[in-house]
PDB file of N, CA, C and O in Angstrom:
ATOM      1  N   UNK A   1      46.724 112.327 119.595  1.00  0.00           N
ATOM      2  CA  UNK A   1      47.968 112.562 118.927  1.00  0.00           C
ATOM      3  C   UNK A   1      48.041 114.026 118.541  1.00  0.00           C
ATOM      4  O   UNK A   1      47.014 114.665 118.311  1.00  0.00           O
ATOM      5  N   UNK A   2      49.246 114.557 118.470  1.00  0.00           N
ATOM      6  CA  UNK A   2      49.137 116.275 118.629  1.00  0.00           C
ATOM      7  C   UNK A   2      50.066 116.139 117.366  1.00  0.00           C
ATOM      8  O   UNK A   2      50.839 115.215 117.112  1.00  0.00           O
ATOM      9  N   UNK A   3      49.769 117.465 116.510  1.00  0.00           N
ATOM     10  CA  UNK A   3      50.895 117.987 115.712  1.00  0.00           C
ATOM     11  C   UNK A   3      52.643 117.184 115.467  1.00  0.00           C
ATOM     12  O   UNK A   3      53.295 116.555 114.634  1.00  0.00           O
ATOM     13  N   UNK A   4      52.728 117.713 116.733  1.00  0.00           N
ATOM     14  CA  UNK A   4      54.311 117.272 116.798  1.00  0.00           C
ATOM     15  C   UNK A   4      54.510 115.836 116.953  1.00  0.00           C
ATOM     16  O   UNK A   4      55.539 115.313 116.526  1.00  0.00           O
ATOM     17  N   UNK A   5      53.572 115.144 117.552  1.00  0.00           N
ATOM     18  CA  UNK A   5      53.573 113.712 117.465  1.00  0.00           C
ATOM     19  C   UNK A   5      53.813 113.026 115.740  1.00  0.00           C
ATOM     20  O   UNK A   5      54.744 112.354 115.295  1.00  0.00           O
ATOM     21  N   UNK A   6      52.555 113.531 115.073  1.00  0.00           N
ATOM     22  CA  UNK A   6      52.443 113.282 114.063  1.00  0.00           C
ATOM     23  C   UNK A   6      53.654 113.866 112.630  1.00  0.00           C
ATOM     24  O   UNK A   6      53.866 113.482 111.480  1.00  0.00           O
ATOM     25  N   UNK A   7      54.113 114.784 113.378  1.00  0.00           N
ATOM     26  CA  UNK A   7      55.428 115.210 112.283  1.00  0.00           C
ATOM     27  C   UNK A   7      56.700 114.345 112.887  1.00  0.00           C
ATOM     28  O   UNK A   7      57.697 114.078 112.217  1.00  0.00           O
ATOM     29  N   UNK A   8      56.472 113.895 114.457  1.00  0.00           N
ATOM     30  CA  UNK A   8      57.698 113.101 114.540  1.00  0.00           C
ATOM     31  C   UNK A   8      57.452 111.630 113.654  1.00  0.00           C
ATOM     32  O   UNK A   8      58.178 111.245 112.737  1.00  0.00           O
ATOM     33  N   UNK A   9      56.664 111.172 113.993  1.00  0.00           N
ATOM     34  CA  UNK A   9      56.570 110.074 113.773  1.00  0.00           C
ATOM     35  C   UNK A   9      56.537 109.793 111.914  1.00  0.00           C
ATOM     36  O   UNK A   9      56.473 108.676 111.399  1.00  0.00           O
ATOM     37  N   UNK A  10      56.593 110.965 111.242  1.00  0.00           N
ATOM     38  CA  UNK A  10      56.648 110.954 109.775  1.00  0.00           C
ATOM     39  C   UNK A  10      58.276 111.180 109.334  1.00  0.00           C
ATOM     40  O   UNK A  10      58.661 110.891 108.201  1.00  0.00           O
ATOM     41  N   UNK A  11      59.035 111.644 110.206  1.00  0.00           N
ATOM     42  CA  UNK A  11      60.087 111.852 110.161  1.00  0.00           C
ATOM     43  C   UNK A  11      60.480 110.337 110.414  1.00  0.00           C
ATOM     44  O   UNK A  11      60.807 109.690 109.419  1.00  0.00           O
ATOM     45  N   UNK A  12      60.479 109.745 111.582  1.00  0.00           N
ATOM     46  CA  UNK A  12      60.991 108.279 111.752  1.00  0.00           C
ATOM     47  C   UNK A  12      60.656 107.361 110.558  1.00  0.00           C
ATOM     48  O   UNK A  12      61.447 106.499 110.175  1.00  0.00           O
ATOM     49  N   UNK A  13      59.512 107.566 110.008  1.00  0.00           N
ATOM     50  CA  UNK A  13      58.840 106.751 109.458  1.00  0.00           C
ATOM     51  C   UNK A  13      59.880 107.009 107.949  1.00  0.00           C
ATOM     52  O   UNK A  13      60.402 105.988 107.500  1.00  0.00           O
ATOM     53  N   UNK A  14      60.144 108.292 107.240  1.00  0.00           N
ATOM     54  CA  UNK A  14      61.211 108.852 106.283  1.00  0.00           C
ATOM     55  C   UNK A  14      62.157 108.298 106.543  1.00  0.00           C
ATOM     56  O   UNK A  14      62.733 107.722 105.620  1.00  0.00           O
ATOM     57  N   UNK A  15      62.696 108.237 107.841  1.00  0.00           N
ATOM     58  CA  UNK A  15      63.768 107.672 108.347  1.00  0.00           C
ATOM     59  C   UNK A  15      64.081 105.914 108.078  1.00  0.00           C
ATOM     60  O   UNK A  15      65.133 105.316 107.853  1.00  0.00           O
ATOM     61  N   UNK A  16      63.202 105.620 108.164  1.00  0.00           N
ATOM     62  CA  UNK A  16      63.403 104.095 108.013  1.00  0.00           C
ATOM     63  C   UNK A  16      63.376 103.769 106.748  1.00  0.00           C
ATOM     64  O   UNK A  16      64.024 102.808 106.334  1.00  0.00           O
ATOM     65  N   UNK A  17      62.672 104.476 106.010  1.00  0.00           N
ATOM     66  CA  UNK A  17      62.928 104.373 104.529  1.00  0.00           C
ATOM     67  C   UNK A  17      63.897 104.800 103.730  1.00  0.00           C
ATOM     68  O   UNK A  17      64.003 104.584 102.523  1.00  0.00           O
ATOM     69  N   UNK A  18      64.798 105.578 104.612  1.00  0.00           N
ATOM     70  CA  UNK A  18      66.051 106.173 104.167  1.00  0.00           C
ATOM     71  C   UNK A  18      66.818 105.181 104.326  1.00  0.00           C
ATOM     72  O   UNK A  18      67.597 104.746 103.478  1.00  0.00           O
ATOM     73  N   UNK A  19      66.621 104.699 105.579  1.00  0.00           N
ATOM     74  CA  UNK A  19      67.956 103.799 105.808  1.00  0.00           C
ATOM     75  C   UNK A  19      67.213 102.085 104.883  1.00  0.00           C
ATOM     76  O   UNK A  19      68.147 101.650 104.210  1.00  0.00           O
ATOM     77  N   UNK A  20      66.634 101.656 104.806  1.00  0.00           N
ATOM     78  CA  UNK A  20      66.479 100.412 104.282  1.00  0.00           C
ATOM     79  C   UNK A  20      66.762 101.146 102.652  1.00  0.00           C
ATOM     80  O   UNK A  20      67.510 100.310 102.145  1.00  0.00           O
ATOM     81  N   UNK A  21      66.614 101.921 101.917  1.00  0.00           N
ATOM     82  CA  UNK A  21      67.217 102.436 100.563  1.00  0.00           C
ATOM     83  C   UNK A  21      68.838 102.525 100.949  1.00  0.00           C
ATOM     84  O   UNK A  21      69.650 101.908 100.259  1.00  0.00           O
ATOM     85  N   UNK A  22      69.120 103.058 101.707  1.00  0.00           N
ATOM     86  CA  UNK A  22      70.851 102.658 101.964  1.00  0.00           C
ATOM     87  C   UNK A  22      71.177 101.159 101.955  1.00  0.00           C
ATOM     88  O   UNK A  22      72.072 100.576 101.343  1.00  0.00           O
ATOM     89  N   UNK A  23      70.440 100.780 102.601  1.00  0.00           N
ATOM     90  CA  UNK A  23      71.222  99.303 103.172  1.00  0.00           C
ATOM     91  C   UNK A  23      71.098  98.728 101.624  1.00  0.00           C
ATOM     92  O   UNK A  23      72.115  98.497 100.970  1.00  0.00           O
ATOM     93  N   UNK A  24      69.837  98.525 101.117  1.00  0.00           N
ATOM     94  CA  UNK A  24      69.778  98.016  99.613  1.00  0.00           C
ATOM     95  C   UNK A  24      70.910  98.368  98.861  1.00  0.00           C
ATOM     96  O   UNK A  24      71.685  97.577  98.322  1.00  0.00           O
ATOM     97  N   UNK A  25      70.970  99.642  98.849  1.00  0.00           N
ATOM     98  CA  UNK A  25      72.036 100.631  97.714  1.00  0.00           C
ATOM     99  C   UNK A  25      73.233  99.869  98.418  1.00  0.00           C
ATOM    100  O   UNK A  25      73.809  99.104  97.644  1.00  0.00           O
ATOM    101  N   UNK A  26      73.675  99.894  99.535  1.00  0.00           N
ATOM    102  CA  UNK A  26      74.851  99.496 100.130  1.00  0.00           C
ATOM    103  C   UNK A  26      75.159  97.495  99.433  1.00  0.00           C
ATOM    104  O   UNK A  26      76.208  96.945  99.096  1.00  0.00           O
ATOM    105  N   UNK A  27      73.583  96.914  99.481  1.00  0.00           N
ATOM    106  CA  UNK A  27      73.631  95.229  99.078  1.00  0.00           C
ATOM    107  C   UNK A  27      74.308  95.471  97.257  1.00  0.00           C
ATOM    108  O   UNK A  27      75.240  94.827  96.774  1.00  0.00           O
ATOM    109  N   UNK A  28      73.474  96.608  96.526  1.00  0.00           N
ATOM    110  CA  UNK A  28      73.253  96.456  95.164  1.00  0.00           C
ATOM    111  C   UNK A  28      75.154  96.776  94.812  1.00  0.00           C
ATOM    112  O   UNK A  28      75.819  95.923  94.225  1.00  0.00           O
ATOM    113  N   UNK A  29      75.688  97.939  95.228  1.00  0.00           N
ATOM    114  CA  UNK A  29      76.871  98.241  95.165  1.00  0.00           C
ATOM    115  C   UNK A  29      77.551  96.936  95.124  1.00  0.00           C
ATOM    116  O   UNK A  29      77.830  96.297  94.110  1.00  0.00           O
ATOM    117  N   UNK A  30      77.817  96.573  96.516  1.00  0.00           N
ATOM    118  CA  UNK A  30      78.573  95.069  96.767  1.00  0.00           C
ATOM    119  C   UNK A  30      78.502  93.957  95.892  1.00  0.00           C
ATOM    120  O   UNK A  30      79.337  93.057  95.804  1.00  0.00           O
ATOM    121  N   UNK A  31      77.266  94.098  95.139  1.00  0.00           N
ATOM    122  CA  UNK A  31      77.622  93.030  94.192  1.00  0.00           C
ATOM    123  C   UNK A  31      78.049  93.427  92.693  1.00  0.00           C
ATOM    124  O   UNK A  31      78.396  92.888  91.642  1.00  0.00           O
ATOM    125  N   UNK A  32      77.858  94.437  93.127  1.00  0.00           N
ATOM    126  CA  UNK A  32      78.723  95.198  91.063  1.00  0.00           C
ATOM    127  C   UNK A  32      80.262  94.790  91.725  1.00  0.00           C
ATOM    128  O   UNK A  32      81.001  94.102  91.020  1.00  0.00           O
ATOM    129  N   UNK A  33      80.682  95.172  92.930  1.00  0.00           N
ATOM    130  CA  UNK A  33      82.051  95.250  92.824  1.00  0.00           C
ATOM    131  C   UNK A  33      82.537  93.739  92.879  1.00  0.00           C
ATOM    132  O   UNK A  33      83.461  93.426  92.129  1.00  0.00           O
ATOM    133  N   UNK A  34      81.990  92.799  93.701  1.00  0.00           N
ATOM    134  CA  UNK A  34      81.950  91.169  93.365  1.00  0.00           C
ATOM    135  C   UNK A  34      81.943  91.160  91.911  1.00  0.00           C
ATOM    136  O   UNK A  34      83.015  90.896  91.368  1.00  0.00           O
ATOM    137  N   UNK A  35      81.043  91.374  91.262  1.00  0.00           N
ATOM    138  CA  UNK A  35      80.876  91.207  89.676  1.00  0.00           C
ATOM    139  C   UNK A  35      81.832  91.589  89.271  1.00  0.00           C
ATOM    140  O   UNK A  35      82.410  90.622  88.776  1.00  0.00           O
ATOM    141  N   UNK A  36      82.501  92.606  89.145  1.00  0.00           N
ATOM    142  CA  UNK A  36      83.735  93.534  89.106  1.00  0.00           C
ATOM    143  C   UNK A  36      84.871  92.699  88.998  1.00  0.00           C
ATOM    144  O   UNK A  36      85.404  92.408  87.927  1.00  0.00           O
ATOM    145  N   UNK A  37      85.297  92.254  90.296  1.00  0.00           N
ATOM    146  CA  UNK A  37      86.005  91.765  90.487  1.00  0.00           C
ATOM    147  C   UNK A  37      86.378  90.261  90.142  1.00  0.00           C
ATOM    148  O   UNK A  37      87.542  89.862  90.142  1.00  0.00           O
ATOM    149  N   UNK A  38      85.328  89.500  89.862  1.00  0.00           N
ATOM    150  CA  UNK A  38      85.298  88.458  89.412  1.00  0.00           C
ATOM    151  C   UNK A  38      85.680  87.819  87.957  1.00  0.00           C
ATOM    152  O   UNK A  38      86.162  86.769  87.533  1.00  0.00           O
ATOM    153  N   UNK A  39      84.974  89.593  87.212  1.00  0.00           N
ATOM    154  CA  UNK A  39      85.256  89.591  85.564  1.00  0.00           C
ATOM    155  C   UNK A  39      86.793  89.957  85.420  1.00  0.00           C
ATOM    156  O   UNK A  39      87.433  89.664  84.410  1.00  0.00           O
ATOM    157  N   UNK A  40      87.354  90.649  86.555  1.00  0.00           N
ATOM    158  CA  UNK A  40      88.907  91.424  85.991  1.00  0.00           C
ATOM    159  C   UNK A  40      89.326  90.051  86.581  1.00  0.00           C
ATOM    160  O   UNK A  40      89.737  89.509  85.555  1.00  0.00           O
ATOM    161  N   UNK A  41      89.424  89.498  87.182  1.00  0.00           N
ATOM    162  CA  UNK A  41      90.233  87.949  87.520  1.00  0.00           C
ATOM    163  C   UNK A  41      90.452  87.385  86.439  1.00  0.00           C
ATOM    164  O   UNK A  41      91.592  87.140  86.046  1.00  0.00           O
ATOM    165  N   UNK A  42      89.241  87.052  85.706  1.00  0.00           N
ATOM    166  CA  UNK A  42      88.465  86.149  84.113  1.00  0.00           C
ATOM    167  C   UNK A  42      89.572  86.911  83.487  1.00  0.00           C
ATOM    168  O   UNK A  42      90.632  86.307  83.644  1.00  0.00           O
ATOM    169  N   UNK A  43      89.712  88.084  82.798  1.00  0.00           N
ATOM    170  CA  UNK A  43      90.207  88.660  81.805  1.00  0.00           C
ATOM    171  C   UNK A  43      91.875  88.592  82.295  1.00  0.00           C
ATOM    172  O   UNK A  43      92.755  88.352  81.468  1.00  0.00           O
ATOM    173  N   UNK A  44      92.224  88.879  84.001  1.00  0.00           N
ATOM    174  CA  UNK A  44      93.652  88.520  84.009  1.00  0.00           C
ATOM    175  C   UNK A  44      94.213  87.014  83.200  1.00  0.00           C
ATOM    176  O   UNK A  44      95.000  86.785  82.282  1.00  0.00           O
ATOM    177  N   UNK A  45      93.312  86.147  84.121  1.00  0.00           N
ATOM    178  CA  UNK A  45      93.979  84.900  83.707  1.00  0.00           C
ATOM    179  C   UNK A  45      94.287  84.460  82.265  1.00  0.00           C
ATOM    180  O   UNK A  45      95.233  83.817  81.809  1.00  0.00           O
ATOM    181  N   UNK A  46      92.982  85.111  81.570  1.00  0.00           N
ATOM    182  CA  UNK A  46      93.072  85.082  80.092  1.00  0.00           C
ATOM    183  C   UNK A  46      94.021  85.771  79.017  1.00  0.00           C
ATOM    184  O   UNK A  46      94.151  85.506  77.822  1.00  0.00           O
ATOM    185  N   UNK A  47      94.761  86.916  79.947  1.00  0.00           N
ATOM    186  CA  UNK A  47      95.667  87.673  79.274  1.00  0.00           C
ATOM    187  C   UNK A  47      96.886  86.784  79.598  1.00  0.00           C
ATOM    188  O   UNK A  47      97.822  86.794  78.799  1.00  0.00           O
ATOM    189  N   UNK A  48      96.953  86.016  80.703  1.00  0.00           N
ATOM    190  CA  UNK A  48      97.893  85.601  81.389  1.00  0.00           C
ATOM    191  C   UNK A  48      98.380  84.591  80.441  1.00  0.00           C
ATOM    192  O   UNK A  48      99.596  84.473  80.289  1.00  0.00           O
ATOM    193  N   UNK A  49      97.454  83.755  79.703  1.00  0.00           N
ATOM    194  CA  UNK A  49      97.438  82.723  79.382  1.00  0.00           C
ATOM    195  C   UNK A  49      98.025  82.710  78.059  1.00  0.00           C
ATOM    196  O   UNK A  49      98.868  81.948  77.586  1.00  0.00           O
ATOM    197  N   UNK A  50      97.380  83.763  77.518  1.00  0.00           N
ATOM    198  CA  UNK A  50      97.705  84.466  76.213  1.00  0.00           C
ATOM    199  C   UNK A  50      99.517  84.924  76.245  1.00  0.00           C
ATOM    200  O   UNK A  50     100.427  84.482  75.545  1.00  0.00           O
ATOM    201  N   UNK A  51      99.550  85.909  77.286  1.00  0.00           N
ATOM    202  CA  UNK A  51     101.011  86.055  77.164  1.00  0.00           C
ATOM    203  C   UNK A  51     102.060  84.364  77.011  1.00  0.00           C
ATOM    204  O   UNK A  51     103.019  84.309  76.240  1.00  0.00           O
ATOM    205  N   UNK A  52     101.671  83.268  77.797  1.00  0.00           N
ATOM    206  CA  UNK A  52     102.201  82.101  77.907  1.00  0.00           C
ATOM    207  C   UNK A  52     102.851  81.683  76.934  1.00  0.00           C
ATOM    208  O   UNK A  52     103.989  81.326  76.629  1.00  0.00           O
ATOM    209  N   UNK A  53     101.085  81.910  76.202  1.00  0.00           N
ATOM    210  CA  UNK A  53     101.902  81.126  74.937  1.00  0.00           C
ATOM    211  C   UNK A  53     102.668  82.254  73.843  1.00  0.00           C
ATOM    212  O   UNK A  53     103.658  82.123  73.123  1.00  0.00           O
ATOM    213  N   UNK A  54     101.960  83.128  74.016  1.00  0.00           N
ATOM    214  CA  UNK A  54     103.252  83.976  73.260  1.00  0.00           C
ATOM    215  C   UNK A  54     104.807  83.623  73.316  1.00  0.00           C
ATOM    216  O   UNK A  54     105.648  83.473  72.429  1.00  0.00           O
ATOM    217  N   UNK A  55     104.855  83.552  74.651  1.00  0.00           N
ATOM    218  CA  UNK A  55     106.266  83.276  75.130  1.00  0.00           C
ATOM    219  C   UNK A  55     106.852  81.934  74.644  1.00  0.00           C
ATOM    220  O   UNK A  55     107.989  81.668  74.256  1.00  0.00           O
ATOM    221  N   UNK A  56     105.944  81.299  74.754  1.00  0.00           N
ATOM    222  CA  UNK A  56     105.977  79.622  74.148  1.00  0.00           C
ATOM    223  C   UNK A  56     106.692  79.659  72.802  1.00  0.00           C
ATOM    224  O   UNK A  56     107.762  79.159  72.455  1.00  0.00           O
ATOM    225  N   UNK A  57     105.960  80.259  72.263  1.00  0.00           N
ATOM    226  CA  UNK A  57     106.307  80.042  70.561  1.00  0.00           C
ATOM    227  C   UNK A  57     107.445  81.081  70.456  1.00  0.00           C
ATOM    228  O   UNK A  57     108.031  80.880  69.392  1.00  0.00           O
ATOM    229  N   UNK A  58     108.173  82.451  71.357  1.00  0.00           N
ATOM    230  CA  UNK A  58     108.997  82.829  71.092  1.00  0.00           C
ATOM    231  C   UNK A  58     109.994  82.210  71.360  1.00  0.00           C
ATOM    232  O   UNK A  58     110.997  82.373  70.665  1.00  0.00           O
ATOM    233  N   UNK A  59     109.996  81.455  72.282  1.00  0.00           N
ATOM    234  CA  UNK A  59     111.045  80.120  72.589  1.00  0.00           C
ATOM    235  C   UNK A  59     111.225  79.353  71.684  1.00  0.00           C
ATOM    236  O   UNK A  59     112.383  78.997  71.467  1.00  0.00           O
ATOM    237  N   UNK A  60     110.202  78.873  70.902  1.00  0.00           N
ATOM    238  CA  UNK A  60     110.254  77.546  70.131  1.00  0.00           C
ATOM    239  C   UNK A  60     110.833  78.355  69.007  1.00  0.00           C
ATOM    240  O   UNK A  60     111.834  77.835  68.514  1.00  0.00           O
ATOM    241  N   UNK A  61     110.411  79.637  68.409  1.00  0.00           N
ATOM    242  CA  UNK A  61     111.129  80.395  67.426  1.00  0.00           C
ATOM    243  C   UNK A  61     113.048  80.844  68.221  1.00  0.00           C
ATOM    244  O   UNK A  61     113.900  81.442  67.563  1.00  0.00           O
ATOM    245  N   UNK A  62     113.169  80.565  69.049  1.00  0.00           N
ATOM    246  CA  UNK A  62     114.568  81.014  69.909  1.00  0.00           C
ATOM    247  C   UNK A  62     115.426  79.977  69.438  1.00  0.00           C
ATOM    248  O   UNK A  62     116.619  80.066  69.147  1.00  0.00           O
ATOM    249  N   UNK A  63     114.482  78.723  69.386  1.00  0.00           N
ATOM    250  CA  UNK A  63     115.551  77.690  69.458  1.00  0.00           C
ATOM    251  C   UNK A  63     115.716  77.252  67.729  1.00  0.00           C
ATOM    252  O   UNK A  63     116.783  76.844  67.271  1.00  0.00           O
ATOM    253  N   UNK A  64     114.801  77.375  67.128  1.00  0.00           N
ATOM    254  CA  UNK A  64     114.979  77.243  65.711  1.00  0.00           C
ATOM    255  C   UNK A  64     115.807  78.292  64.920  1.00  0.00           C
ATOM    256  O   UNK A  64     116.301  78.057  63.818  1.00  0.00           O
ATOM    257  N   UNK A  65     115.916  79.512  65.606  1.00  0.00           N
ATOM    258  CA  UNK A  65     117.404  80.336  65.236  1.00  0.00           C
ATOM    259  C   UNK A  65     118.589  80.082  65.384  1.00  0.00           C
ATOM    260  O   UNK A  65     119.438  80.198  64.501  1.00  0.00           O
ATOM    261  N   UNK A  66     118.866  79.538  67.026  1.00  0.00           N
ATOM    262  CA  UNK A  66     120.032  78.889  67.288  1.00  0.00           C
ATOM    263  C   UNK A  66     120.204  77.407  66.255  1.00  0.00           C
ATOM    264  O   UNK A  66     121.262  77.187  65.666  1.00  0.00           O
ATOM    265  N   UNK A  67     119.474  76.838  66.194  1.00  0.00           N
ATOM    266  CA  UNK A  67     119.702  75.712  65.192  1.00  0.00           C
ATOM    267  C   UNK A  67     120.418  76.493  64.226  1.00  0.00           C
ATOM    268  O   UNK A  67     121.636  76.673  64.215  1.00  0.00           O
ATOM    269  N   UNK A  68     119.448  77.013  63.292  1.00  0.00           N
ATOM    270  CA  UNK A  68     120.162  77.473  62.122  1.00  0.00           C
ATOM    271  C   UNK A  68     121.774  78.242  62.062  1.00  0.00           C
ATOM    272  O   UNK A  68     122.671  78.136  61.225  1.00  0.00           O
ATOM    273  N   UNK A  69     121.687  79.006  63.275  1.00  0.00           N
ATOM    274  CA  UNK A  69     122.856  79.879  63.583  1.00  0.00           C
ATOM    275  C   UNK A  69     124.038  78.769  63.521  1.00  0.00           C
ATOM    276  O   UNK A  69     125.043  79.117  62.900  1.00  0.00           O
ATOM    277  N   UNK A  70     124.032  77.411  64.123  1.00  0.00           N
ATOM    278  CA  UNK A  70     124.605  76.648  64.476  1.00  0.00           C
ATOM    279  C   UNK A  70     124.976  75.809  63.370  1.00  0.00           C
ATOM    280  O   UNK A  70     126.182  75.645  63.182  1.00  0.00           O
ATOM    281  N   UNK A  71     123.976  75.130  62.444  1.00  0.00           N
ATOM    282  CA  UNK A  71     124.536  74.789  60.856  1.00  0.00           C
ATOM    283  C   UNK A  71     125.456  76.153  60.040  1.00  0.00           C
ATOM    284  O   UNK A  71     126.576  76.170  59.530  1.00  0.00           O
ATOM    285  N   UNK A  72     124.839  76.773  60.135  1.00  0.00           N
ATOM    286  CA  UNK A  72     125.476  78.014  59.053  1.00  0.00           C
ATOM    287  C   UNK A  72     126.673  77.833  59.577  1.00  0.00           C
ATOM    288  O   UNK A  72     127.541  77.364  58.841  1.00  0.00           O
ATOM    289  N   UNK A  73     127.068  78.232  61.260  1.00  0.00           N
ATOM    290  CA  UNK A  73     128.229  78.575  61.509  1.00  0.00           C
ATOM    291  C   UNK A  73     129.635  77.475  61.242  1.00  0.00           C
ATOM    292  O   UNK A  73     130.834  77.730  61.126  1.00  0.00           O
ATOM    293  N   UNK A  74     128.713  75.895  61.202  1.00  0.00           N
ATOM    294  CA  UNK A  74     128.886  74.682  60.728  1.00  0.00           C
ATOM    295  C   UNK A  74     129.297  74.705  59.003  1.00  0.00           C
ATOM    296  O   UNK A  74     130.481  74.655  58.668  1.00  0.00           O
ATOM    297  N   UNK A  75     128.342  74.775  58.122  1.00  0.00           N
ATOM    298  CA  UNK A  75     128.799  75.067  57.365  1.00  0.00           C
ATOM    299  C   UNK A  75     129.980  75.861  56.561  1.00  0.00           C
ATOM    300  O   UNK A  75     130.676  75.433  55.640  1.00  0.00           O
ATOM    301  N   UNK A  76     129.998  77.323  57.269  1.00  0.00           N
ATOM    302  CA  UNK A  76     131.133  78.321  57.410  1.00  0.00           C
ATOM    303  C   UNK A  76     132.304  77.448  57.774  1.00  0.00           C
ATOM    304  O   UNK A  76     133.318  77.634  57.100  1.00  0.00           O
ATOM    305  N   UNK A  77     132.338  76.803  58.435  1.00  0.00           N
ATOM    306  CA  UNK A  77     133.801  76.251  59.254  1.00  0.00           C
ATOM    307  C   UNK A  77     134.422  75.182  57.956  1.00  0.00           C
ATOM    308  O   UNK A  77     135.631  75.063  57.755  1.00  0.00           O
ATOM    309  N   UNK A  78     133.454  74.515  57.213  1.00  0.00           N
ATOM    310  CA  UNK A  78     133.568  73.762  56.579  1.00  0.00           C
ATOM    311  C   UNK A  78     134.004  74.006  55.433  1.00  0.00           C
ATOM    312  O   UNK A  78     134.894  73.352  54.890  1.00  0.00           O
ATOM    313  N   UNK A  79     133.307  75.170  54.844  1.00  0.00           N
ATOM    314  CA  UNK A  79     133.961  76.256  53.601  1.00  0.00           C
ATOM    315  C   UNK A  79     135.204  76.441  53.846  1.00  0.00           C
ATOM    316  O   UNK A  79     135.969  76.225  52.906  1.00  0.00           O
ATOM    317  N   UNK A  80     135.711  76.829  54.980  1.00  0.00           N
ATOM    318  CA  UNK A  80     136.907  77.640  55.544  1.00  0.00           C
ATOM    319  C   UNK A  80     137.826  76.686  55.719  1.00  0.00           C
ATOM    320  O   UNK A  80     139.025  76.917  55.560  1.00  0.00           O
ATOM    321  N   UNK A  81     137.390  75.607  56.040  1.00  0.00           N
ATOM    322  CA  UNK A  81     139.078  74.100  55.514  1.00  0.00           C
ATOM    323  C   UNK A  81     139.208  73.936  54.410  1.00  0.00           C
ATOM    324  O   UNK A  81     140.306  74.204  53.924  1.00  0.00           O
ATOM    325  N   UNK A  82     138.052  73.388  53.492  1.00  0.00           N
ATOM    326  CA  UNK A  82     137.948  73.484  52.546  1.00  0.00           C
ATOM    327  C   UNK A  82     139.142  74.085  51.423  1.00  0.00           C
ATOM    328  O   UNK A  82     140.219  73.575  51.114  1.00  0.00           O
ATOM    329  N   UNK A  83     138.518  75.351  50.956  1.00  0.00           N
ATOM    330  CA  UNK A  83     139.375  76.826  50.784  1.00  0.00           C
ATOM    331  C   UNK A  83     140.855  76.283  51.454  1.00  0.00           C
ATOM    332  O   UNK A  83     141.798  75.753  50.868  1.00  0.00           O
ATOM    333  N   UNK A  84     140.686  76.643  53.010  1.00  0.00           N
ATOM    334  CA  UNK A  84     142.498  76.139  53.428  1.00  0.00           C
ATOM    335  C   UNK A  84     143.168  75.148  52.608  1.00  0.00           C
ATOM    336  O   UNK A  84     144.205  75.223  51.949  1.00  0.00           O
ATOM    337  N   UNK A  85     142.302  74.158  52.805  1.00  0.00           N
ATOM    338  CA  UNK A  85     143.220  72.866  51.967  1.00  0.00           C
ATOM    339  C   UNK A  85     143.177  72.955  50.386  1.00  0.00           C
ATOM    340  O   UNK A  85     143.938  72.098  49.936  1.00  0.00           O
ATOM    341  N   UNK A  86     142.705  73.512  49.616  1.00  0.00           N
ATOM    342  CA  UNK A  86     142.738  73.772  48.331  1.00  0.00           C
ATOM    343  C   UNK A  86     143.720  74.880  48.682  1.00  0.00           C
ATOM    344  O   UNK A  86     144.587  74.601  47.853  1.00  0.00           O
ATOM    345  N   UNK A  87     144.178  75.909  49.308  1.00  0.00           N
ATOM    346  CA  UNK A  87     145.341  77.033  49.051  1.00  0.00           C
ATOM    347  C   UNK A  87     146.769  75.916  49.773  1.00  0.00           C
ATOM    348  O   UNK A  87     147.961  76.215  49.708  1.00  0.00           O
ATOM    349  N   UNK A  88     146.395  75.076  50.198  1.00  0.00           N
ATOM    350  CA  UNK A  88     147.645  74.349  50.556  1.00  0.00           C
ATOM    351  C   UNK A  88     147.895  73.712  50.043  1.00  0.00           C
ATOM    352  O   UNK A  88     149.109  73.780  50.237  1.00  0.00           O
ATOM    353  N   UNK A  89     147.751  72.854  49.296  1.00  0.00           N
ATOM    354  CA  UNK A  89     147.871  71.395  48.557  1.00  0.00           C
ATOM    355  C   UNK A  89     148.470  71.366  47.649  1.00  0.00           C
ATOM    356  O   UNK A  89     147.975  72.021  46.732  1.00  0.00           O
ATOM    357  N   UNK A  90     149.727  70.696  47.347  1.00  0.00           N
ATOM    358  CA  UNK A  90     150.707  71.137  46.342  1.00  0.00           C
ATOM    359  C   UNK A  90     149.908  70.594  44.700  1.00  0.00           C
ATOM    360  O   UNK A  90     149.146  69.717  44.293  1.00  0.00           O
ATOM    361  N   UNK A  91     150.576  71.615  44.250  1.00  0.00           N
ATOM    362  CA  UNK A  91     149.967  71.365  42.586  1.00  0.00           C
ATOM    363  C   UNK A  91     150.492  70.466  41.963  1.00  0.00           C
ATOM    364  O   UNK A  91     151.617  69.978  42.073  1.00  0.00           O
ATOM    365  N   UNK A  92     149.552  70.206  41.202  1.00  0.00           N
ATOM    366  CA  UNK A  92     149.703  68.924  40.515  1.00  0.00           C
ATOM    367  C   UNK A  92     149.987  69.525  38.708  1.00  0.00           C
ATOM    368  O   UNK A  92     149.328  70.451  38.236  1.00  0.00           O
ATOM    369  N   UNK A  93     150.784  68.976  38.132  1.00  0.00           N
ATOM    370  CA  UNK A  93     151.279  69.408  36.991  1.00  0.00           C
ATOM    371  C   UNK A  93     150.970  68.443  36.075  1.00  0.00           C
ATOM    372  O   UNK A  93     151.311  68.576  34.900  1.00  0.00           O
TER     373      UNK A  93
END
């Protein structure tokens, strides 16, 4: 074995250890971004879920305004004959 034999073959030999540290680095990467990706799914759905019911209860608060809006405006109407028929109603002496 001569010189140059022996510096090639240390080079290949670097070489293969370069590339099996890539391929690893290339396995280890791929699974942070799996991991990654798996946790931002988790946290969408959970925001998702969260907004839901937000929305839920702003509805259920939507419709308990209109209720009220709807007596009051009920009431109002009722004041307002009321009043009418007391300014109409002939007096009594």
């Amino acid at each position: 074995m001569t010189a140059d034999a022996g510096a090639d073959s240390a080079i290949e030999l670097a070489a293969r250890r370069l590339e099996r540290s890539l391929a690893l680095l290339e396995q280890r990467l791929a699974q942070r971004v799996a991991q990654a990706s798996a946790g931002a799914g988790a946290a969408f759905d959970e925001d998702r879920a969260q907004l839901a019911q937000a929305l839920d209860r702003a509805r259920g608060r939507e419709r308990e305004l209109e209720e009220a809006g709807a007596a009051a405006s009920a009431a109002l109407a009722d004041a307002i004959a009321q009043i009418k028929a007391a300014l109409t109603a002939p007096e009594e002496v």
